[in-house]
N, C-alpha and C positions, 0 to 999 in steps of 0.2 A: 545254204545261204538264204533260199527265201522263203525259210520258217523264222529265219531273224528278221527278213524286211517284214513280214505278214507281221512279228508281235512288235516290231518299233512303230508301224503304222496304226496296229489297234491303240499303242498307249497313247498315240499322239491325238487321238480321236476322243479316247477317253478324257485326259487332260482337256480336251480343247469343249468337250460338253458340259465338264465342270465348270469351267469360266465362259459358258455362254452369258451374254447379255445380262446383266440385271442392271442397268442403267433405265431400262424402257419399262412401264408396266404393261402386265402382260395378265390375262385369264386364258383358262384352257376349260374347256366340258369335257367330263367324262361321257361319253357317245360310244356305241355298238362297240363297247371295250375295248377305247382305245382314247389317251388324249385329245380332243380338239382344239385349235388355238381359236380364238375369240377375236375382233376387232373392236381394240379401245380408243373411243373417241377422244376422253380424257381422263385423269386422274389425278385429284385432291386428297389430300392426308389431312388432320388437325388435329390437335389435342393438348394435353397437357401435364407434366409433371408434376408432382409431389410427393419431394423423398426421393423413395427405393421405388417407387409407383409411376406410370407412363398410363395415362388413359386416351387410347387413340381412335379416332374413328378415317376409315380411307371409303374414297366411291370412287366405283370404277363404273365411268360413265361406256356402255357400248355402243357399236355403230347403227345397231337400231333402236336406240333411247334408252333402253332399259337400263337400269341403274345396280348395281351389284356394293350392297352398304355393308362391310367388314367393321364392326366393333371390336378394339384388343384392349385390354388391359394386362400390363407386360412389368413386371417385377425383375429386381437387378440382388444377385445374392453372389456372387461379383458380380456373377456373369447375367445377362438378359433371360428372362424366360418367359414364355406366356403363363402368366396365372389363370385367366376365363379370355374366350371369344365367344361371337356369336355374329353369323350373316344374317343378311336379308337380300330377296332380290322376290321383288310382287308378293305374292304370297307364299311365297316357300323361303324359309331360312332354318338354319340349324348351328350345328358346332363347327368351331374353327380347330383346327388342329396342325401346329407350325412345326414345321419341316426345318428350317431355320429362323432365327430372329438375331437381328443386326442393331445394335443402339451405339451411338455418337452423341457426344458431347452433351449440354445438358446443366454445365459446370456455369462457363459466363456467360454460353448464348444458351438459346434453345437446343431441344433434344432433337437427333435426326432420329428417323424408326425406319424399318425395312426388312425383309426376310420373305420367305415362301412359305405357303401355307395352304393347307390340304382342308378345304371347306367340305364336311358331311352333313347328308341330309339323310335321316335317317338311320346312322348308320354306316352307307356306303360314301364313297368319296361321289362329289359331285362338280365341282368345281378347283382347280388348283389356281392361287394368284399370286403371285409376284411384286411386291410392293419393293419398289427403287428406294435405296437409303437415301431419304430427304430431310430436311428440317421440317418439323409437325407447326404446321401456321397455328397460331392460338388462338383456340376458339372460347376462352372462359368459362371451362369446366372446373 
């Protein structure tokens, strides 16, 4: 009986990490091989549609000023997908690589954008962020 509660408790656990949070933005550093969460002060999305084309820029402002700038350009063939990314944050940026990508509407209002995405520098993973599925404010691109 409690090899049945040990695996109804891992699924419960598992489920419940799937639907963590994605209402909040969030940044994580990859550090001494392991996630770290990051503290964001704020975050802005903007961009603009045309077509089957979504060109997005999001900053994630952090608690010590630094500014972490995700460029995506994200193509819909139904479904969303990233066609090119690209970070910045000071002088180090690299390639974006999305783990998921979330698009809404687009139709009669604006497009919302959102998904997690695995930023590499390099090569290795360096940063993972979280962008909340929001309406992209337009910035006239």
């Amino acid at each position: 009986m409690s090899s049945r509660i040990a695996t109804l408790v891992t699924a419960v656990l598992v489920v419940a990490a799937g639907c963590a949070d994605t209402k909040s933005p969030r940044v994580e550093e990859w550090r001494d091989g392991a996630w770290k969460a990051l503290t964001t002060s704020d975050y802005q999305i903007s961009g603009k549609r045309d077509g089957a084309q979504t060109s997005a820029m999001a900053v994630f402002t952090l608690q010590d000023g630094r500014k972490l700038r995700v460029e995506l350009s994200v193509v819909y063939n139904p479904t969303p997908s990233l066609a090119a990314g690209h970070w910045q944050m000071g002088d180090a940026g690299g390639e974006v690589v999305a783990e998921s990508i979330k698009f809404l509407g687009g139709q009669g209002e604006g497009p919302s954008l959102g998904g997690r995405l695995r930023l590499e520098w390099k090569g290795s993973p360096r940063f993972l962020a979280t962008l909340p599925l929001r309406p992209l404010e337009q910035d006239g691109r």
